[in-house]
PATORMI-584161 format. One record per residue (C-alpha): x, y, z; residue in one letter. Coordinates in steps of 0.02 Angstrom, whole numbers, padded with zeros to 5 digits, always signed. Each point is the difference from the previous one (the first is absolute). Layout:
XYZA
...
//
This chain:
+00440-05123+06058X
+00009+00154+00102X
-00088+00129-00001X
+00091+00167+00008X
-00109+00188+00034X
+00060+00128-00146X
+00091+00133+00010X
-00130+00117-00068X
-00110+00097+00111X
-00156+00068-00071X
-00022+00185+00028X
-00143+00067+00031X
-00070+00135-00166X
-00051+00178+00030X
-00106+00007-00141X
-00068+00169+00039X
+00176+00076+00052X
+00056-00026-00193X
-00167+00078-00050X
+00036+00169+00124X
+00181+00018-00075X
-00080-00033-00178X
-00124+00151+00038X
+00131+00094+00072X
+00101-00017-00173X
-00141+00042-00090X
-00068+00156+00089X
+00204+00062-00039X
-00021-00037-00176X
-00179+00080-00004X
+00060+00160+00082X
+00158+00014-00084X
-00105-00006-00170X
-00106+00146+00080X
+00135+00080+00020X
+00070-00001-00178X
-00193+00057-00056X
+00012+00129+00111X
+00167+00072-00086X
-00051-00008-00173X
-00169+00095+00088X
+00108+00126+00051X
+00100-00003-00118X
-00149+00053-00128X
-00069+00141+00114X
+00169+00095-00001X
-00017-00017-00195X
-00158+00081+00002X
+00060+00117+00122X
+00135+00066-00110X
-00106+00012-00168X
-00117+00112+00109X
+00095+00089+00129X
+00200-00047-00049X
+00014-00049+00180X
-00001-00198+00075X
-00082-00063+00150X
+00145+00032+00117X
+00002+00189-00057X
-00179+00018+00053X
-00054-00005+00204X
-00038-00169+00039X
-00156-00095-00057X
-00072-00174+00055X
+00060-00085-00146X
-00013-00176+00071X
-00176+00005+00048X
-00041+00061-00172X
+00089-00138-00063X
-00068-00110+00119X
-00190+00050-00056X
+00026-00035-00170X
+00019+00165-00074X
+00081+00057-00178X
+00153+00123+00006X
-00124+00136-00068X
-00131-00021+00153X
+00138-00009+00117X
+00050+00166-00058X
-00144+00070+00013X
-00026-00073+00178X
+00155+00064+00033X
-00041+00196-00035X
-00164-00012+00066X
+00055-00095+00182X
+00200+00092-00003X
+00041+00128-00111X
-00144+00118-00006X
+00108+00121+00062X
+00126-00006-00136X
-00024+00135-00130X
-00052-00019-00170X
+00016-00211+00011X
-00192-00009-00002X
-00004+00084-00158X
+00153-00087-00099X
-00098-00176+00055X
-00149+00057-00080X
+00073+00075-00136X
+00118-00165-00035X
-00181-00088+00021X
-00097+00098-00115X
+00142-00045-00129X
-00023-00193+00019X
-00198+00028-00017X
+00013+00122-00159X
-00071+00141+00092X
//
């Protein structure tokens, strides 16, 4: 009997190199589901800014809408973040958010 080698060569496994592409995948996923949170944020704050203003987001000067996001505030905060960091300048706004407040608490 004879005794052939086979034909099969072992390669060597990158165990971690799956792991880094895996992570890779992952942070994607992760920040494209941040990014659909971040819509539907938005996406609520220009409803509140019509019932109180009848202008959207994009109508208004910009605002750091992200970060708000990002720190884990409501629509309604953001908005008010919004007019006290951005549009203190714009006339009347203060007073329709307060008013448009002052509804929700019964005042």
């Amino acid at each position: 009997m004879t005794f052939r080698p086979h034909i099969y060569r072992s390669q060597e496994i990158d165990i971690y190199g799956n792991y880094m592409e895996f992570m890779e995948r992952e942070k994607e996923n992760l920040m494209a589901v941040k990014d659909v949170e971040f819509s539907k944020f938005k996406k609520d704050v220009d409803v509140l800014l019509v019932k109180i203003c009848g202008l959207n987001s994009d109508d208004l000067p910009d605002a750091a809408w992200y970060d708000y996001f990002d720190s884990g505030m409501s629509a309604l905060d953001a908005i008010d973040s919004a007019i006290v960091d951005q549009w203190y300048d714009v006339p009347g706004l203060e007073e329709m958010y307060y008013a448009y407040v002052g509804q929700l608490e019964g005042v």
